[in-house]
C-alpha positions in Angstrom: 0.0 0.0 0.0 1.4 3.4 -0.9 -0.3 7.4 -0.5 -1.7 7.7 -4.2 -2.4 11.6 -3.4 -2.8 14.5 -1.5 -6.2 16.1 -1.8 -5.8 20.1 -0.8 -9.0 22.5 -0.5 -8.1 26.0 -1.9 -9.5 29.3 -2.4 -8.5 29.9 -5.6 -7.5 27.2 -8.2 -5.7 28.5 -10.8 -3.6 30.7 -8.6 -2.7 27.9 -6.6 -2.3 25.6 -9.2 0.0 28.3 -11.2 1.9 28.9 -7.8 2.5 25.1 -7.1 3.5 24.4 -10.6 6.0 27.9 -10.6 7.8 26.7 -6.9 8.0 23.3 -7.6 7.4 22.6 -10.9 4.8 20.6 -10.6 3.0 19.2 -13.7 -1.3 19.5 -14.2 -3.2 16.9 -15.3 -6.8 15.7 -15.0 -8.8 18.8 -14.7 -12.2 18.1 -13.9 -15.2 19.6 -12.8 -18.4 18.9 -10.8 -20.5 21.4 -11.8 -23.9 20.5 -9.5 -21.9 21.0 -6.2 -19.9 23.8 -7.5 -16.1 21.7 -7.7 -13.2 22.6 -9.8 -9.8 20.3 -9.5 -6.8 19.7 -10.9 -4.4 17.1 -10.3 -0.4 18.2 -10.0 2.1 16.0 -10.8 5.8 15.4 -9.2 8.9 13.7 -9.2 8.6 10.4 -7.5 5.0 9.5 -8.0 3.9 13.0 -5.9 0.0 14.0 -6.6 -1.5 16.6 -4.8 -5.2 17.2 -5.7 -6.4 20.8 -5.4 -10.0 21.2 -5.1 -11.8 24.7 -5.3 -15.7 24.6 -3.8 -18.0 27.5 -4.0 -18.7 28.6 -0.9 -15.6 26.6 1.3 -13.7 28.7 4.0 -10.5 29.0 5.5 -9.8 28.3 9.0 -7.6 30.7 10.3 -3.7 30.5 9.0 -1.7 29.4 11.8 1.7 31.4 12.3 3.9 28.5 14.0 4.0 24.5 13.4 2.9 24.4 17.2 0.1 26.3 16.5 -1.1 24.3 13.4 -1.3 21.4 15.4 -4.1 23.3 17.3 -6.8 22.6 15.0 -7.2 18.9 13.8 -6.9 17.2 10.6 -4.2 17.3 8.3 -1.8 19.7 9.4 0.7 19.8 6.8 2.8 18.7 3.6 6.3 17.8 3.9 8.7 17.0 0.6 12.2 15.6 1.5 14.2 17.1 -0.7 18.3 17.2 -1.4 19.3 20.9 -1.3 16.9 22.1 2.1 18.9 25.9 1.7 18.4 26.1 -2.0 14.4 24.7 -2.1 13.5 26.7 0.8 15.1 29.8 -0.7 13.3 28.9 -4.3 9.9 28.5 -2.9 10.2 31.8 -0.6 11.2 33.4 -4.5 8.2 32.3 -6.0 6.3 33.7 -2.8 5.9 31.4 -0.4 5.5 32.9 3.4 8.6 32.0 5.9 7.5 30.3 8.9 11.0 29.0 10.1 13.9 29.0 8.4 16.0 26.0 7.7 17.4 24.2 11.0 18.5 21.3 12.4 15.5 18.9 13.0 14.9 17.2 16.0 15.8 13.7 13.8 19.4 13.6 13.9 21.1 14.2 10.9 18.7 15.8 9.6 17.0 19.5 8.5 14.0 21.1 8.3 11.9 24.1 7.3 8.5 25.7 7.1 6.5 27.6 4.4 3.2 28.6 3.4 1.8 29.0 0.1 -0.6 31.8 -0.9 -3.7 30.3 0.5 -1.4 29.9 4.0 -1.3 26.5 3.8 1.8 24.6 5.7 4.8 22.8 4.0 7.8 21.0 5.8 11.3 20.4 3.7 13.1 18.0 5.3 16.7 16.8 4.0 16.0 13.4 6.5 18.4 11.2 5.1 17.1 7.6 5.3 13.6 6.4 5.9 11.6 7.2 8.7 12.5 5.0 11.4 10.9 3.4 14.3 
């Protein structure tokens, strides 16, 4: 069994879709659209077999953009995305470019050997980068 994607509820679809595709070059595929409850989405495509669905519903909110990763984990549900990546400096710095929101900047992690940082995109929603080295371990 595997994570086949990431389903994401935004605001604004094509500015999040251009935004994810523009900081990570992400691929689209698959638009669709279910017209009688008001649903856009768009599937985007990265390396590895990443998917992240973003989904755009008349009449959704947003709950309140958290300004911490302590304070995300205030409300429930998915808190977050996190991509390992190679270069943690040079990713972090790329995405904050193409206007993502710092909410830490790249430190150890408590993992050893092993970095992290937070961003948000546009809408405020949280990403992790993490440079872990190995897989996550018991």
């Amino acid at each position: 069994m595997h994570v086949d994607h990431v389903g994401l509820s935004v605001q604004d679809l094509d500015a999040q879709r251009d935004w994810y595709q523009r900081a990570f070059g992400f691929d689209s595929a698959n638009p669709f659209e279910i017209a009688p409850v008001g649903l856009r989405g768009v599937f985007l495509l990265g390396p590895d077999g990443i998917a992240i669905e973003l989904l755009e519903r008349r009449g959704s909110t947003h709950r309140t953009p958290a300004t911490s990763p302590p304070d995300e984990l205030l409300a429930q549900g998915w808190g977050h995305i996190c991509f390992r990546v190679t270069d943690l400096a040079g990713t972090f710095d790329r995405l904050v470019a193409a206007g993502a929101t710092v909410v830490t900047e790249p430190a150890p992690s408590p993992e050893p050997d092993s970095g992290f940082a937070f961003v948000t995109d546009p809408e405020g929603n949280f990403i992790e980068l993490l440079d872990r080295q190995g897989p996550v371990s018991a």
